[in-house]
C-alpha positions in Angstrom: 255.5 -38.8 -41.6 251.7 -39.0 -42.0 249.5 -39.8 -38.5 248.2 -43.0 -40.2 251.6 -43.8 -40.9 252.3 -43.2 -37.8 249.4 -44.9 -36.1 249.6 -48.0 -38.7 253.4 -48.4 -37.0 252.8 -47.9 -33.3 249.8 -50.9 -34.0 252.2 -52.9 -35.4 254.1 -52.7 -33.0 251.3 -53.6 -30.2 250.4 -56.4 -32.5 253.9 -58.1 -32.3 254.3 -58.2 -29.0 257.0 -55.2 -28.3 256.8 -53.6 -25.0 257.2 -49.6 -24.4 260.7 -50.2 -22.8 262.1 -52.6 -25.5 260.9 -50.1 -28.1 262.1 -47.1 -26.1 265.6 -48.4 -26.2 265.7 -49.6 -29.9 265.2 -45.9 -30.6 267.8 -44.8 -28.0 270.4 -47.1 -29.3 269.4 -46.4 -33.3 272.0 -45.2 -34.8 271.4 -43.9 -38.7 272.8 -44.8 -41.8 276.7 -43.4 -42.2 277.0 -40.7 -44.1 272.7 -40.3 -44.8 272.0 -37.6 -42.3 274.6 -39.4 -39.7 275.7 -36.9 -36.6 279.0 -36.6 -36.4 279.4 -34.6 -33.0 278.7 -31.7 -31.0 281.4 -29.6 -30.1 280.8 -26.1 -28.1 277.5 -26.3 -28.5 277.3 -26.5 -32.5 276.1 -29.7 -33.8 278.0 -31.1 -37.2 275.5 -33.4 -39.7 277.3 -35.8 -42.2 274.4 -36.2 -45.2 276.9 -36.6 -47.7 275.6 -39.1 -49.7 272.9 -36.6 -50.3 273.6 -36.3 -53.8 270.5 -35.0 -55.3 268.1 -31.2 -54.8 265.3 -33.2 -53.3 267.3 -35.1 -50.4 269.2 -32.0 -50.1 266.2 -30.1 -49.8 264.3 -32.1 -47.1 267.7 -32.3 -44.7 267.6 -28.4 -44.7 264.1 -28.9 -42.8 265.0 -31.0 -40.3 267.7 -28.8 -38.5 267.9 -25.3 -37.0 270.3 -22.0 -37.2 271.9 -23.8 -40.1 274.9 -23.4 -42.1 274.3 -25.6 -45.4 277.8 -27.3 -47.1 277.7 -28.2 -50.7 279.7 -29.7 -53.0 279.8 -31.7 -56.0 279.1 -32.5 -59.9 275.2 -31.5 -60.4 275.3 -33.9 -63.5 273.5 -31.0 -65.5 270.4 -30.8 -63.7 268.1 -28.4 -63.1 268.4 -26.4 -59.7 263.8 -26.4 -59.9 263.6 -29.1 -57.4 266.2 -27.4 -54.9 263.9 -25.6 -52.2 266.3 -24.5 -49.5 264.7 -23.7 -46.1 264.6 -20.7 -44.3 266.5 -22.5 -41.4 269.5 -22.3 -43.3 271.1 -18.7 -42.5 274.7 -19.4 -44.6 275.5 -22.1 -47.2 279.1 -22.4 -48.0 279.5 -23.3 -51.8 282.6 -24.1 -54.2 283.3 -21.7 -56.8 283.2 -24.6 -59.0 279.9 -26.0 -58.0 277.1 -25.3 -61.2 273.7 -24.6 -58.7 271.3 -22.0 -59.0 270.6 -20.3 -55.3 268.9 -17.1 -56.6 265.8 -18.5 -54.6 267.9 -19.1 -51.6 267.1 -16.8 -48.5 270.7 -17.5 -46.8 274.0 -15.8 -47.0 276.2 -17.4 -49.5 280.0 -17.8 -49.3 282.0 -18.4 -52.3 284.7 -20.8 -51.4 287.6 -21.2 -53.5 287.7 -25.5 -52.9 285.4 -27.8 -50.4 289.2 -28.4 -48.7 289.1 -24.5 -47.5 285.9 -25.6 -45.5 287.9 -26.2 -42.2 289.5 -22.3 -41.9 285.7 -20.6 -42.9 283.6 -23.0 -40.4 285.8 -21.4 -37.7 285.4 -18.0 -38.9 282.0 -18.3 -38.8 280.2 -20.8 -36.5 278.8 -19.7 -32.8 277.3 -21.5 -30.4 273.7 -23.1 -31.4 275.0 -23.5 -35.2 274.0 -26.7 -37.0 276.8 -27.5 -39.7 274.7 -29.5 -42.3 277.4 -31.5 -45.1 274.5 -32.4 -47.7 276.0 -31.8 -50.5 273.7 -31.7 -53.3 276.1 -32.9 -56.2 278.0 -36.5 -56.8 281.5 -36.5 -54.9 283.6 -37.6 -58.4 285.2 -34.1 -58.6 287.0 -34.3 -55.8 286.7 -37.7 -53.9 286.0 -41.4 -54.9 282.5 -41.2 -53.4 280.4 -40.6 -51.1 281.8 -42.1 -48.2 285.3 -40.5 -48.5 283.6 -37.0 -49.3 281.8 -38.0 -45.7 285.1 -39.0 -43.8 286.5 -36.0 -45.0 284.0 -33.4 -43.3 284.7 -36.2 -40.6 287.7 -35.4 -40.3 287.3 -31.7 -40.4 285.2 -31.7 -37.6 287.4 -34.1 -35.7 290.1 -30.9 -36.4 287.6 -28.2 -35.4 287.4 -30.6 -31.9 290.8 -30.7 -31.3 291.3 -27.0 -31.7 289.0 -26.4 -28.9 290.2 -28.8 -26.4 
């Protein structure tokens, strides 16, 4: 966000009247948009983001900036686009991708794993995640392949992590 954004909202704010403790707990209670960069949960200290209606490089792109230590899940149908506008960021150390999945991640500076289907994403996120990990499901591609949308693809890595939970109780 841009400071006079910024500024032009807190001033707004101040103009209608809100006080500090009101708009302190608006923000604690805010809760995002399911599926559009939604946490899911944090289990043993590895936190698991459900952007799945990320569908395009650009949002795709942007989520990868706002997290740390990450491990980057695609899937989907790239509808034939170009992979120019996908810019990875160098906070993403592993992106798991279907075998299936047309992208271009030459310029990617992150391990990649092949995976055979986005339903063998369960058994290789317990291979590989440690403690500090940020699982990041933005997906990059439309869901038709494999789900009905958006918001199944995102109940799915729900559920997944729900799994991961319960193995670890």
């Amino acid at each position: 966000m841009h400071e006079d954004t910024v500024y032009s909202f807190i001033k707004t704010v101040g103009d209608l009247g809100i006080t500090n403790n009101s708009f302190d707990e608006f923000l604690l209670n805010y809760e995002t948009e399911a599926h559009r960069f939604e946490l899911v949960d944090k289990v043993n200290d590895v936190t698991y983001i459900n952007d799945s209606k990320s569908t395009n490089f650009n949002s795709l792109s942007m989520a990868t900036t706002k997290i740390n230590n990450g491990i980057l899940l695609l899937h989907g149908l790239t509808k034939n686009i170009s992979s120019k506008d996908l810019n990875i960021s160098k906070k993403v150390k592993t992106i798991l991708v279907p075998e299936d999945m047309e992208i271009d991640l030459s310029k990617a500076n992150a391990k990649i794993i092949k995976i055979k289907s986005i339903f063998d994403i369960e058994q290789v996120l317990i291979e590989i995640i440690k403690p500090g990990d940020t699982v990041l499901f933005s997906c990059g591609g439309a869901s038709f392949n494999d789900f009905k949308n958006y918001q199944e693809r995102g109940n799915f890595f729900k559920t997944v992590v729900s799994n991961i939970k319960d193995r670890n109780a």
